[in-house]
C-alpha positions as CSV (number, residue, x, y, z in Angstrom):
1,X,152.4,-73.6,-180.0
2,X,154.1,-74.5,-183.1
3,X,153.9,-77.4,-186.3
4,X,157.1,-78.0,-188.2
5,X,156.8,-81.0,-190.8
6,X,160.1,-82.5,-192.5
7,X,160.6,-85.5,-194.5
8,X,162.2,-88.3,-191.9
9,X,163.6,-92.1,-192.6
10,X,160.3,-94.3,-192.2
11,X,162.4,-96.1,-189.5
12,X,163.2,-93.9,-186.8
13,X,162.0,-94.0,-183.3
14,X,159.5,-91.0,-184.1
15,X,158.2,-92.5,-187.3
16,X,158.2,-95.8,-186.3
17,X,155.7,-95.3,-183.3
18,X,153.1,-92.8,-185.6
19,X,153.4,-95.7,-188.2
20,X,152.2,-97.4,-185.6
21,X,149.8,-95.6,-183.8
22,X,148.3,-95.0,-187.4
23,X,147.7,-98.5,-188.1
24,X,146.8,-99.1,-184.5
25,X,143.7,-96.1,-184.9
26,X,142.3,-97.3,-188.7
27,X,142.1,-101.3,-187.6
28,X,140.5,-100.4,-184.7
29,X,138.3,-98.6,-186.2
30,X,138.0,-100.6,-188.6
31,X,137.1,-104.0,-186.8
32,X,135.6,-101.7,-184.5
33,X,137.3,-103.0,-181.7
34,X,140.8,-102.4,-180.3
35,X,143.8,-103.8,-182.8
36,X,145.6,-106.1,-180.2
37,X,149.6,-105.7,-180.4
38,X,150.2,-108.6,-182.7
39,X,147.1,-107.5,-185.3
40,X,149.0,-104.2,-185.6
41,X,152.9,-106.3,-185.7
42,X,150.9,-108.3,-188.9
43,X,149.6,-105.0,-190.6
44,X,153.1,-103.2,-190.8
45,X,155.2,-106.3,-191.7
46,X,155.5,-106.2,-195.5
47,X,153.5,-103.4,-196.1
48,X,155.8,-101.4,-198.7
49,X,157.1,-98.4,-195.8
50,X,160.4,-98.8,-197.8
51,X,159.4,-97.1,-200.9
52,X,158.5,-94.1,-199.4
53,X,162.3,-92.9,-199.7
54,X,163.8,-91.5,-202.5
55,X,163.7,-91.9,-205.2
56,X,160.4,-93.4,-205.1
57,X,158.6,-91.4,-202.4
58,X,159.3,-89.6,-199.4
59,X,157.8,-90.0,-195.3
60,X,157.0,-87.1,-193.8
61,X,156.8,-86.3,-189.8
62,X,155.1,-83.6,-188.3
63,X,155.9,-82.0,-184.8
64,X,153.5,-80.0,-182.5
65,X,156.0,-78.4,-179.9
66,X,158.8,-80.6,-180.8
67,X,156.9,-83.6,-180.1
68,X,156.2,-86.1,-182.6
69,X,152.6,-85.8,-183.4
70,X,151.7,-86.9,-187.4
71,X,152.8,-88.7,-190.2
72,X,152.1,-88.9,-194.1
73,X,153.9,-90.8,-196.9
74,X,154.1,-90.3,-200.7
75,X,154.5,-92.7,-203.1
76,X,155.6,-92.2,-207.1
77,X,153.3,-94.0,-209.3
78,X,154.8,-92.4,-212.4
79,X,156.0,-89.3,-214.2
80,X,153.3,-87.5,-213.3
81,X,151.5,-88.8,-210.4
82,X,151.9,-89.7,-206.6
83,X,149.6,-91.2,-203.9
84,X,149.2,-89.6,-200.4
85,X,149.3,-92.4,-197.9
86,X,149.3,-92.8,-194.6
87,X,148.2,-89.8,-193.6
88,X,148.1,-89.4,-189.6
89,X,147.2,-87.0,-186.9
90,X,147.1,-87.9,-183.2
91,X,143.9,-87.5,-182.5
92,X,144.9,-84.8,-179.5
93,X,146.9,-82.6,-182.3
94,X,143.8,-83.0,-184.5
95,X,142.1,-79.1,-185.1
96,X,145.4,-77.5,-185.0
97,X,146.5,-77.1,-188.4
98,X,148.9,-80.0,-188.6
99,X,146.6,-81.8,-191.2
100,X,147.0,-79.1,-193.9
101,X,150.9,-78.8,-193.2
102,X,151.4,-83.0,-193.9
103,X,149.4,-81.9,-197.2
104,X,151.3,-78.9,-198.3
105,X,154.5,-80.6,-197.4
106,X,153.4,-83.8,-199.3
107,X,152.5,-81.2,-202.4
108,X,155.5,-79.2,-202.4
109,X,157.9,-82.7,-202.1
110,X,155.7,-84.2,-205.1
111,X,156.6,-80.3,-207.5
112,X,160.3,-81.3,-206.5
113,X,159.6,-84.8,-208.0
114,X,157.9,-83.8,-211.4
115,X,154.5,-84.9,-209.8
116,X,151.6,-83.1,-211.7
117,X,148.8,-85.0,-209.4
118,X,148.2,-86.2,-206.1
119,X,146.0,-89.0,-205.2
120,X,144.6,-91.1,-202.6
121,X,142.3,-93.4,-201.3
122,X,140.6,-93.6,-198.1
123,X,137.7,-95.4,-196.4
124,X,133.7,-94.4,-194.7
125,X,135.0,-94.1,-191.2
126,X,137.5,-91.8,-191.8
127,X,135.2,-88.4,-192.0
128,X,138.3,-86.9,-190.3
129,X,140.6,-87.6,-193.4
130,X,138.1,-87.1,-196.1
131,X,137.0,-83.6,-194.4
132,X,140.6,-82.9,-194.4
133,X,141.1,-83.4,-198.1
134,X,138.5,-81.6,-199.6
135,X,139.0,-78.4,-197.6
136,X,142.7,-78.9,-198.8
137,X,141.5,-78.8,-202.7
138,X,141.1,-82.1,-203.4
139,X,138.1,-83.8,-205.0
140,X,136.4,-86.9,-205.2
141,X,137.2,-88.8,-208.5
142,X,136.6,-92.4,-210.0
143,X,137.8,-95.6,-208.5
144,X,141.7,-95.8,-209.6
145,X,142.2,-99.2,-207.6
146,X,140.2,-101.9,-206.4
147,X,141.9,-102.0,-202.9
148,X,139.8,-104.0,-200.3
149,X,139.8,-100.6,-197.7
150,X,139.3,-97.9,-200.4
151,X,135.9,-96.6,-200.4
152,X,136.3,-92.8,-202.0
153,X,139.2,-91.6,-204.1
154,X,140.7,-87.9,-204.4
155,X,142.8,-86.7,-206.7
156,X,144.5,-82.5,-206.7
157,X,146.0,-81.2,-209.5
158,X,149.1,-79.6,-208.5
């Protein structure tokens, strides 16, 4: 069994449906009920996939097998720093070492940009994604935004 991540256009088949099943996971678990169809339509419309391309960012699929299986965007902020964002594993791929590869692909794409530090925010119920993070070298650091789903912030130098 084998992971292979590459940067992909936000819109293809592939990306489109773990863009999807993303949102569909972190509303749900977020309203702590199922997301119905049209909640999910609501969340993607408008919600800024289209500047992770270059030269502002980059989206990033991840394969187990050849079959599509995680997502994670990157987003410029500046010079110096980029934000990890949607970050994704299907939760049957989880524990295989897909995780760390979105990371390390996300790092090595932010060197090529000129980024010096990665950062990101993510919310209580996702013990999945903040576990993830730190054993990936990132630590908690202050409050960078005052988003309404952001309840701990990591930052990595890179």
């Amino acid at each position: 069994m084998m992971w292979t991540v590459a940067p992909e256009h936000f819109d293809t088949p592939d990306a489109a449906l773990l863009r999807r099943d993303y949102y569909d996971e972190v509303a749900s678990r977020y309203w702590e009920r199922p997301a119905t169809a049209r909640e999910i339509d609501e969340g993607l419309a408008g919600d800024g996939v289209e500047r992770l391309t270059p030269p502002t960012g980059e989206f990033f699929v991840g394969r187990y097998d050849g079959k599509p299986a995680s997502c994670a965007g990157l987003l410029l902020v500046d010079g110096t720093t980029a934000e990890l964002t949607r970050v994704f594993v299907r939760p049957a791929y989880r524990a295989t070492g897909g995780g760390g590869l979105l990371l390390a692909a996300a790092e090595s794409a932010a060197r090529a940009f000129g980024v010096r530090r990665l950062r990101l925010d993510t919310r209580n119920d996702l013990v999945e994604a903040r576990g993830l993070y730190a054993r990936h070298g990132y630590e908690e650091v202050p409050a960078f935004n005052r988003g309404p789903y952001a309840d701990h912030w990591f930052a990595k130098e890179l």
